[in-house]
NUMIKE-312122 format. One record per residue (C-alpha): x, y, z; residue in three letters. Coordinates in Angstrom, 2 decimals. Each point is the difference from the previous one (the first is absolute). Example, Ala and Ser with C-alpha at 12.3 -4.5 7.8 and 13.67 -1.06 7.14 Angstrom:
BEGIN
SITE  12.30  -4.50  7.80  Ala
SITE  1.37  3.44  -0.66  Ser
END
This chain:
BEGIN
SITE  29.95  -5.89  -34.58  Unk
SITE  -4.14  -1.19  -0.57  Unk
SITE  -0.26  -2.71  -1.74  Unk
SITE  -2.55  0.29  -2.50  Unk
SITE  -2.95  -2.66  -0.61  Unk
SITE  -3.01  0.60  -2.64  Unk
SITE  -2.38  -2.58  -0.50  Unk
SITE  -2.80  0.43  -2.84  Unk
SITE  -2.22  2.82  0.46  Unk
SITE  1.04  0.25  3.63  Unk
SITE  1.64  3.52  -0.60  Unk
SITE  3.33  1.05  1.99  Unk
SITE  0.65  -2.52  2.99  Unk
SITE  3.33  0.10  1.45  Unk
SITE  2.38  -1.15  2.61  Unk
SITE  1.43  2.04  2.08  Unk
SITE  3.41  -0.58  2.14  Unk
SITE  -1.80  -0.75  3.07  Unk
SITE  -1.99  -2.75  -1.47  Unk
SITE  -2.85  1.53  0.04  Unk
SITE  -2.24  0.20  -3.69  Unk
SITE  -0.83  3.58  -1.12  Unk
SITE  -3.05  0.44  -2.38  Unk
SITE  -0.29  3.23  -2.01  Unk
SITE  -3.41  1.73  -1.99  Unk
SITE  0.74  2.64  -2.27  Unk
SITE  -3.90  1.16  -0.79  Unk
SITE  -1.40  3.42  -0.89  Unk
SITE  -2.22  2.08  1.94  Unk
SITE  -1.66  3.70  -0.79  Unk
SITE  2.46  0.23  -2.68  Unk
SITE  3.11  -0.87  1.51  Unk
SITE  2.07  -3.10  0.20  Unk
SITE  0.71  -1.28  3.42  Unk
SITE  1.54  -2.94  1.58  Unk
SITE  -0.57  -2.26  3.23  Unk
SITE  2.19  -2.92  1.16  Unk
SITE  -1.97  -3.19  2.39  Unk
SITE  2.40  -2.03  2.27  Unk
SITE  -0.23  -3.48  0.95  Unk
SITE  2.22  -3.05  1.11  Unk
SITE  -0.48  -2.09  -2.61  Unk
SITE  -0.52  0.93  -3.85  Unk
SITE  -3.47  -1.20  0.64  Unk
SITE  -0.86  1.99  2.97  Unk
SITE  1.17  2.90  -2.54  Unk
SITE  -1.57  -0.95  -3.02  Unk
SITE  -3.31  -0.40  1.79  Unk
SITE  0.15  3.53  1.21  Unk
SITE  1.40  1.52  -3.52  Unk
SITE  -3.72  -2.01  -0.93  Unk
SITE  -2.38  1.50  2.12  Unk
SITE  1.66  3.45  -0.80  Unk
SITE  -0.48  -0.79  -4.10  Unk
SITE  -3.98  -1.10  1.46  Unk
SITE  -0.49  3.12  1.80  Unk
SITE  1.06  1.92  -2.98  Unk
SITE  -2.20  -1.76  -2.27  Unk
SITE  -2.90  0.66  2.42  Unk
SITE  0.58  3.54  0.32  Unk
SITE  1.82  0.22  3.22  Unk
SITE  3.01  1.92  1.32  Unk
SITE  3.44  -1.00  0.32  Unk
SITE  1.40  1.78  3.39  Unk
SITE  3.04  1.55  -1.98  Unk
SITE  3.67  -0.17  0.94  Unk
SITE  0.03  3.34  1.09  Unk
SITE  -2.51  -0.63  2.78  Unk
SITE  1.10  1.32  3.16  Unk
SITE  0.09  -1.14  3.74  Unk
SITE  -3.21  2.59  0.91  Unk
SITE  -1.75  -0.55  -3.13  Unk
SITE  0.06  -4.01  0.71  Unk
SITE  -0.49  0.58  4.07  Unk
SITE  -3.65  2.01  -0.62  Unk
SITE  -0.77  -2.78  -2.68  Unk
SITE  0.82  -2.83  2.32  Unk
SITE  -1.97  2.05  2.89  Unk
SITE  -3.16  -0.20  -2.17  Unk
SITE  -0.20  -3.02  -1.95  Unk
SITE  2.11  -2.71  2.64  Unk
SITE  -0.52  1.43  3.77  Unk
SITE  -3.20  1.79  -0.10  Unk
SITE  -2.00  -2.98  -1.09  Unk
SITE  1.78  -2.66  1.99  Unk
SITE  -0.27  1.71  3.62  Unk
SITE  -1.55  1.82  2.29  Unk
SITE  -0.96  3.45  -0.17  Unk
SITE  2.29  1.34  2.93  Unk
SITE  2.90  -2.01  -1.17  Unk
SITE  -0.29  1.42  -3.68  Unk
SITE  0.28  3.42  1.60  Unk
SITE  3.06  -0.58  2.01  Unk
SITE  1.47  -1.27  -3.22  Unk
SITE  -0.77  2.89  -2.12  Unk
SITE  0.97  2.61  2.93  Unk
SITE  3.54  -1.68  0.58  Unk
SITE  0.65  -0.56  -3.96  Unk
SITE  -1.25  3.69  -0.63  Unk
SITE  1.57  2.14  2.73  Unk
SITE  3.52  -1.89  -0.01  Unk
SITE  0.50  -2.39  -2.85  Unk
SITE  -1.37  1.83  -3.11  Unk
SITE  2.67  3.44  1.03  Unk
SITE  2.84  -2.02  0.38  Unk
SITE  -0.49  -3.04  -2.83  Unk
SITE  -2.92  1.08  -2.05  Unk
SITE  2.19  1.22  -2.58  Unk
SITE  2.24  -2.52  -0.48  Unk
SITE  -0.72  -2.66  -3.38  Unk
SITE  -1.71  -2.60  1.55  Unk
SITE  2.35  -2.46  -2.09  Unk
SITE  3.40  1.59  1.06  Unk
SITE  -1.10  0.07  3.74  Unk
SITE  2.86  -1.46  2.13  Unk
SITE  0.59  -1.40  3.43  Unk
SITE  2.21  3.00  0.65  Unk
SITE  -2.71  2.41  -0.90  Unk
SITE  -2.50  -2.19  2.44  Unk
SITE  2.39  0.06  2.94  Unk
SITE  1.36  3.97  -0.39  Unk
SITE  -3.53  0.49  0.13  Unk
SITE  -0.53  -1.99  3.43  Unk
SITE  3.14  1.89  1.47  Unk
SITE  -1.58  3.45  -1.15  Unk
SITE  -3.52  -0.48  1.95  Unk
SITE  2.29  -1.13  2.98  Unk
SITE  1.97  2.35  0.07  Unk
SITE  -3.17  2.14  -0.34  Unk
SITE  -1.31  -1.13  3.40  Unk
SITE  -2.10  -3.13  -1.05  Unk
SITE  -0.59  -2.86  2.28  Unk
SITE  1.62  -3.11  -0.92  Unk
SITE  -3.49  -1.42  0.13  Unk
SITE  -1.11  2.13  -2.87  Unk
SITE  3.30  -0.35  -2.21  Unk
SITE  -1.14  -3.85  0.30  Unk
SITE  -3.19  0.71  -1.01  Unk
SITE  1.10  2.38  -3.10  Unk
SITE  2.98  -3.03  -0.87  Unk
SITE  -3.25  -2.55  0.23  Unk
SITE  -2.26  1.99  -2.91  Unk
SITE  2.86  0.40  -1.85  Unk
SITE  1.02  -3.95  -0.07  Unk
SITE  -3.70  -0.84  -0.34  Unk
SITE  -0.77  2.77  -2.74  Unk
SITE  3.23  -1.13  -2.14  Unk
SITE  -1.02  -3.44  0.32  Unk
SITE  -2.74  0.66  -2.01  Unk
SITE  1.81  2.11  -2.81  Unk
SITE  1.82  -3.30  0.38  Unk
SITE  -2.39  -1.72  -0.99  Unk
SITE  -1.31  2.01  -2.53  Unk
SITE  3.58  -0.24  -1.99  Unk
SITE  0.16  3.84  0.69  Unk
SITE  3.37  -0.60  1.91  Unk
SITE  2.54  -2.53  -0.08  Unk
SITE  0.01  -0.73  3.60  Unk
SITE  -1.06  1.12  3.23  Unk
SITE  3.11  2.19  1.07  Unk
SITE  -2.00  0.68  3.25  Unk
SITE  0.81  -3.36  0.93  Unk
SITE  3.26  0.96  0.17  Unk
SITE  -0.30  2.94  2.71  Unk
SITE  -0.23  -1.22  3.42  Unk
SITE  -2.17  2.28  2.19  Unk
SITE  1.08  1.52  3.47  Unk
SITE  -0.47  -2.25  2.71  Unk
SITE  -2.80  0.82  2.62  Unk
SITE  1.27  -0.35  3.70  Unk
SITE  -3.96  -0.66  1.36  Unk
SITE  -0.71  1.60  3.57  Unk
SITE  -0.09  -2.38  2.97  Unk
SITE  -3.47  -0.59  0.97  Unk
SITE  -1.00  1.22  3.53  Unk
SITE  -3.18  -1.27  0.60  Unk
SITE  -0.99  0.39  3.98  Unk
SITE  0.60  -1.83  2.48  Unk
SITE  -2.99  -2.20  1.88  Unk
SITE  0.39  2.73  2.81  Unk
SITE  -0.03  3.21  -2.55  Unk
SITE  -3.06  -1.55  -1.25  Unk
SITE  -2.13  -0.02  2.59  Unk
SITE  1.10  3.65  1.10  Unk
SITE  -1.52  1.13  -3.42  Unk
SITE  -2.92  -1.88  0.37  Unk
SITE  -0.65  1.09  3.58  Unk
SITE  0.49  3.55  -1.60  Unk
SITE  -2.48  -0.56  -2.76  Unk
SITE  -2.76  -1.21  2.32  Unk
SITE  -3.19  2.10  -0.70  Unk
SITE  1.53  1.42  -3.11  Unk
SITE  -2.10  0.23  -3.16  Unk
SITE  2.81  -2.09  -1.47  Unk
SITE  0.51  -2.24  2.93  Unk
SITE  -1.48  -3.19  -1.75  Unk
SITE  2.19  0.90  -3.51  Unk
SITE  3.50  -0.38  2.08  Unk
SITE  -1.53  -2.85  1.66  Unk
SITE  -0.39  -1.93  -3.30  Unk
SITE  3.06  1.72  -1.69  Unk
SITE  2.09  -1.99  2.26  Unk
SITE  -2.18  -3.45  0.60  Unk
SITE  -0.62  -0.96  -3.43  Unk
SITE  3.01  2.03  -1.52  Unk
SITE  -2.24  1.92  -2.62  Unk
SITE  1.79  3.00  -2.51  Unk
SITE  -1.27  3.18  0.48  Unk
SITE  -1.91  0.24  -3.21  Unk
SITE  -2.36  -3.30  0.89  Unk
SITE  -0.60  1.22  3.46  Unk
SITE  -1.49  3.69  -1.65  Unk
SITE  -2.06  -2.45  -2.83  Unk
SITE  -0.80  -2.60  2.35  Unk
SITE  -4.02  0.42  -0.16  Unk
SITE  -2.30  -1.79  2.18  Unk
SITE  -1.88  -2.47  -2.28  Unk
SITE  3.77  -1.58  0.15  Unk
SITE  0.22  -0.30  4.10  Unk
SITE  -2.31  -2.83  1.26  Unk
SITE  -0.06  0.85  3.98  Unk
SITE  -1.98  -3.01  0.27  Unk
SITE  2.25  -2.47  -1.03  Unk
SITE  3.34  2.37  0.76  Unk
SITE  0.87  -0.23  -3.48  Unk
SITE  1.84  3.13  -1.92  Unk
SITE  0.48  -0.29  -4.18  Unk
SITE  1.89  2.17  -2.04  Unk
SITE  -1.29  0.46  -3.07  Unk
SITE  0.57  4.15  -0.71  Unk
SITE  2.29  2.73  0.82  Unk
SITE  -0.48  3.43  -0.44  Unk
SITE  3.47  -0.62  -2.10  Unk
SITE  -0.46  -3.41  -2.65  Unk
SITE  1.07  -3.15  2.09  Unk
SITE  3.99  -0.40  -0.91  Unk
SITE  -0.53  -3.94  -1.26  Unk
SITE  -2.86  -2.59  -0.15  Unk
SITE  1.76  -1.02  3.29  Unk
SITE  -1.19  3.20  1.82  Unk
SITE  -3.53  -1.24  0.21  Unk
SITE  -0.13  -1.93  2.72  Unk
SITE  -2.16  -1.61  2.94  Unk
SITE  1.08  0.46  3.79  Unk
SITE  -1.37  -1.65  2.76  Unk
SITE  -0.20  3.71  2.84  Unk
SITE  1.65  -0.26  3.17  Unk
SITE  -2.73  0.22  2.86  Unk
SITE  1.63  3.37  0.98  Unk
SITE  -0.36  1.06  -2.89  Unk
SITE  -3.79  -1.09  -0.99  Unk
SITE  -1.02  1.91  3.30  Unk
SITE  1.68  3.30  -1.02  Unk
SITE  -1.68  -0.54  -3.32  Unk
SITE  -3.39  -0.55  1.71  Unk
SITE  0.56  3.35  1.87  Unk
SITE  1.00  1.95  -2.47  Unk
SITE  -3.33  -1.25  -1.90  Unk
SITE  -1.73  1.27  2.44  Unk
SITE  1.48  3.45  0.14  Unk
SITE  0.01  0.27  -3.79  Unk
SITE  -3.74  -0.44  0.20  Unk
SITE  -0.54  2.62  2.85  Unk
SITE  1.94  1.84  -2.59  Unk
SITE  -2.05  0.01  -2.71  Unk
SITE  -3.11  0.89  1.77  Unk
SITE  1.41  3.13  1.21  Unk
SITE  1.14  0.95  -4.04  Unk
SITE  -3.45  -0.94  -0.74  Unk
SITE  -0.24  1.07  -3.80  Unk
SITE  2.95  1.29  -0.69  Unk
SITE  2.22  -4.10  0.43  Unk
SITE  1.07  -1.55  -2.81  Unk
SITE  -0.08  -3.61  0.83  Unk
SITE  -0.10  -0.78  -4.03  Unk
SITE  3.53  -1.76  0.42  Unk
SITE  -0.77  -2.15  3.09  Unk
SITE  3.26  0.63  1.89  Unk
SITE  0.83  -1.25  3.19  Unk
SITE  2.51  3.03  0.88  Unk
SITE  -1.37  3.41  -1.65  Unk
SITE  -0.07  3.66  1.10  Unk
SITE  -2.94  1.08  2.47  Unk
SITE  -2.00  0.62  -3.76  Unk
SITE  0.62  -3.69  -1.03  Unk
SITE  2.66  1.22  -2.53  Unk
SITE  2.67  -1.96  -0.88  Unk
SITE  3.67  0.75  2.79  Unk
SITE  2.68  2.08  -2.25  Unk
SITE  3.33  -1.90  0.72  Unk
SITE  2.12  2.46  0.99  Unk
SITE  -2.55  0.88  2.83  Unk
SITE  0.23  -3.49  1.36  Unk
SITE  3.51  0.66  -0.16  Unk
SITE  0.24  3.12  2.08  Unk
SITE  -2.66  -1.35  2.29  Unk
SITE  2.35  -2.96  0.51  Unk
SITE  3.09  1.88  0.87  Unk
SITE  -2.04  1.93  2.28  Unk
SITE  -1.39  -3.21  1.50  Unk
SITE  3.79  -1.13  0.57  Unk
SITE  0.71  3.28  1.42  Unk
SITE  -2.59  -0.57  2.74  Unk
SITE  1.59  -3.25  0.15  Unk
SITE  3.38  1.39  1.00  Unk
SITE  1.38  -2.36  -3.18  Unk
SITE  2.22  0.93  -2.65  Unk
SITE  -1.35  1.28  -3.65  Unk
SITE  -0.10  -2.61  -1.84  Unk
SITE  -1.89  -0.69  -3.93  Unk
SITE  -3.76  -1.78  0.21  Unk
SITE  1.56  -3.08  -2.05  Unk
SITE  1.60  -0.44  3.46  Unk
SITE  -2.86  -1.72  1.30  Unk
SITE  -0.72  -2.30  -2.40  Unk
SITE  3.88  -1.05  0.69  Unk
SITE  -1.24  -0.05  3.38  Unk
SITE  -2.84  -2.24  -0.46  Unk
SITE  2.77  -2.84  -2.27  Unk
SITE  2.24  0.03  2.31  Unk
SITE  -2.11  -0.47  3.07  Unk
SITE  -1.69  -2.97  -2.01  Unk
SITE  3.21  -1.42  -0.60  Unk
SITE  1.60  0.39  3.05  Unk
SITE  -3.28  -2.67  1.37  Unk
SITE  1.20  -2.73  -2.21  Unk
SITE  -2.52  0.37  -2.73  Unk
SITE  0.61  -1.57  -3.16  Unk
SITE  1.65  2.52  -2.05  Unk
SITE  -2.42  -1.34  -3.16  Unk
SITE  -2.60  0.65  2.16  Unk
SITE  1.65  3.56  1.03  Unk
SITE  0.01  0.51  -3.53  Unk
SITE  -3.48  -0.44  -0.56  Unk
SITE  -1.27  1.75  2.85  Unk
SITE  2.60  3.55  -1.50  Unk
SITE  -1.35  -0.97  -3.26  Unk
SITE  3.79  -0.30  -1.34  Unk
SITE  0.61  -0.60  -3.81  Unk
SITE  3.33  -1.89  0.15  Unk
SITE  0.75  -2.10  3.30  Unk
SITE  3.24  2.12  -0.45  Unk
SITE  -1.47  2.87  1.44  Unk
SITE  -0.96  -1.77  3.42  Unk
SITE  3.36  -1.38  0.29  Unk
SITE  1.81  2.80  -0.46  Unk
SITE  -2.19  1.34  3.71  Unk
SITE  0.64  -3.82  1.43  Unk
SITE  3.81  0.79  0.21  Unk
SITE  -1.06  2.75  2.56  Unk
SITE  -1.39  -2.46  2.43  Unk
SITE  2.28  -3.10  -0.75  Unk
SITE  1.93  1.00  3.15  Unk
SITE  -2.77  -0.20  2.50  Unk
SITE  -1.76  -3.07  -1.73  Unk
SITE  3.70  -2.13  -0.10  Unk
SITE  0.01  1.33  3.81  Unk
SITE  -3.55  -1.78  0.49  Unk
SITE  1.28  -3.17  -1.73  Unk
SITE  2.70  -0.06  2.30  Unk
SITE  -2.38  0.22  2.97  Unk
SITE  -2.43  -2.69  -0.99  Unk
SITE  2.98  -2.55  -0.88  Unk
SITE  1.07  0.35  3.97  Unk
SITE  -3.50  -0.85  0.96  Unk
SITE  0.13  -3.37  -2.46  Unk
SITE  3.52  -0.98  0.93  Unk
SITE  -0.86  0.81  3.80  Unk
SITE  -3.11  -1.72  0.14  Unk
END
């Protein structure tokens, strides 16, 4: 049973068997009496938020009522918390996950008597619906972060979401080609409008989205310097924008494919749109749609005779080829523009083999003299 505590003009702060301290607010709004209860774990940590309730009410704000449910708090949470604190293509993901599966199967439910079970049967449902693992993660992820603000706002006791453990993702192998494979698809590129974006793709590891907003004001063929600074999708973390020093391969290819882009635009004459700068563009000077890179790079690998593979491939290709010389993998980092050294590791297990096989080799040649 609660035990109950009052101090003076504190109002009804109590308890509870868990050890956790319950505040309630009985208050009256549009003509009807309502009631909210603010968590905490301590008295104070309650008190304070039975407080700024009594202060909002004084100033004329709302109280989120008890009867506030899982959808109504998701869209509030969407505007006031995620809009404002990320970026615009993120915010959208949100909202499209939270509104196609999590507001039909939970936005109904009392936000307050929202349990763990509730969270997981959900999880099992869009599984057993034919989600990816991937994107159950990513639904269990809003969830723990949205309820860890309702957390924090006293709306809930606790974050059951915390309690839910999300399906684990079994992550592909990474195939990146061979030295061999590479040079077929370059030899099979050679002349191609594209030639000198696989080229760089794989010697300086860039995503697909910097190579289509790389611009030219940001390649120094002078100096053989490349910066990323844009994408035509934002950069993914401060990390993304980067300095590389350019292979001399691929400098030359970008040289060439200078050149051509200029014979390029003389033949457009009025009708190229070079307001964007880019280095890769459509014969108009138009900015390459992705998925046409994509087909033209399936149909390069065709030519190729290699296997169909995803364009992330290369820059895999252009890691492990770094690390397989016996770079640094800080400096492997930099040059993939890497947020979390994690990330390069992860590809440095690929090539441990070979590397431990090198080590080998140059110990003989100490010990032997």
């Amino acid at each position: 049973m609660a035990r109950k505590r009052r101090g003076k003009g504190e109002g009804s702060i109590t308890q509870l068997p868990d050890g956790r301290w319950q505040a309630r607010l009985t208050y009256w709004e549009g003509g009807r009496r309502r009631r909210k209860a603010f968590y905490g774990k301590t008295r104070a940590e309650a008190r304070a938020k039975l407080m700024a309730a009594l202060a909002d009410l004084q100033r004329g704000l709302p109280v989120p009522p008890e009867r506030q449910s899982v959808g109504e708090f998701l869209e509030r949470w969407l505007k006031d918390v995620v809009a404002p604190s990320v970026r615009p293509r993120t915010f959208a993901s949100y909202s499209q996950l939270v509104r196609r599966h999590l507001l039909p199967t939970l936005g109904r439910v009392r936000l307050v008597r929202l349990t763990a079970q509730d969270i997981q049967a959900c999880l099992n449902q869009k599984r057993q619906e034919g989600l990816s693992a991937r994107t159950v993660q990513y639904l269990h992820a809003i969830l723990r972060r949205a309820l860890g603000q309702a957390e924090k706002w006293g709306l809930v006791a606790r974050n059951v979401a915390r309690l839910v453990d999300a399906p684990k993702v079994v992550r592909p192998e990474v195939k990146p080609l061979a030295p061999e494979d590479v040079r077929r698809l370059l030899d099979a590129a050679r002349g191609d409008s594209l030639e000198a974006l696989y080229v760089v793709a794989i010697a300086v590891g860039l995503r697909q989205g910097e190579l289509l907003g790389l611009r030219w004001q940001d390649v120094d063929l002078e100096r053989g310097l490349l910066s990323v600074r844009v994408q035509l999708t934002e950069p993914k973390s401060s990390r993304s924008k980067r300095t590389v020093q350019l292979p001399a391969v691929a400098l030359k290819a970008l040289r060439e494919h200078r050149a051509r882009q200029l014979e390029e635009r003389l033949r457009a004459g009025l009708i190229w749109d070079g307001s964007m700068d880019l280095v890769f563009t459509t014969t108009r000077g138009t900015p390459l749609d992705a998925r046409n890179v994509v087909r033209h790079f399936h149909g390069l690998l065709a030519r190729a005779g290699l296997p169909r593979m995803p364009f992330h491939n290369l820059r895999h290709t252009a890691a492990i080829l770094l690390l397989a010389q016996g770079l640094d993998i800080r400096v492997v980092q930099q040059v993939l523009g890497h947020s979390q050294i994690a990330l390069t590791a992860n590809l440095y297990t690929q090539v441990m083999p070979v590397l431990l096989e090198d080590a080998a080799k140059r110990m003989d040649a100490i010990l032997r003299g």
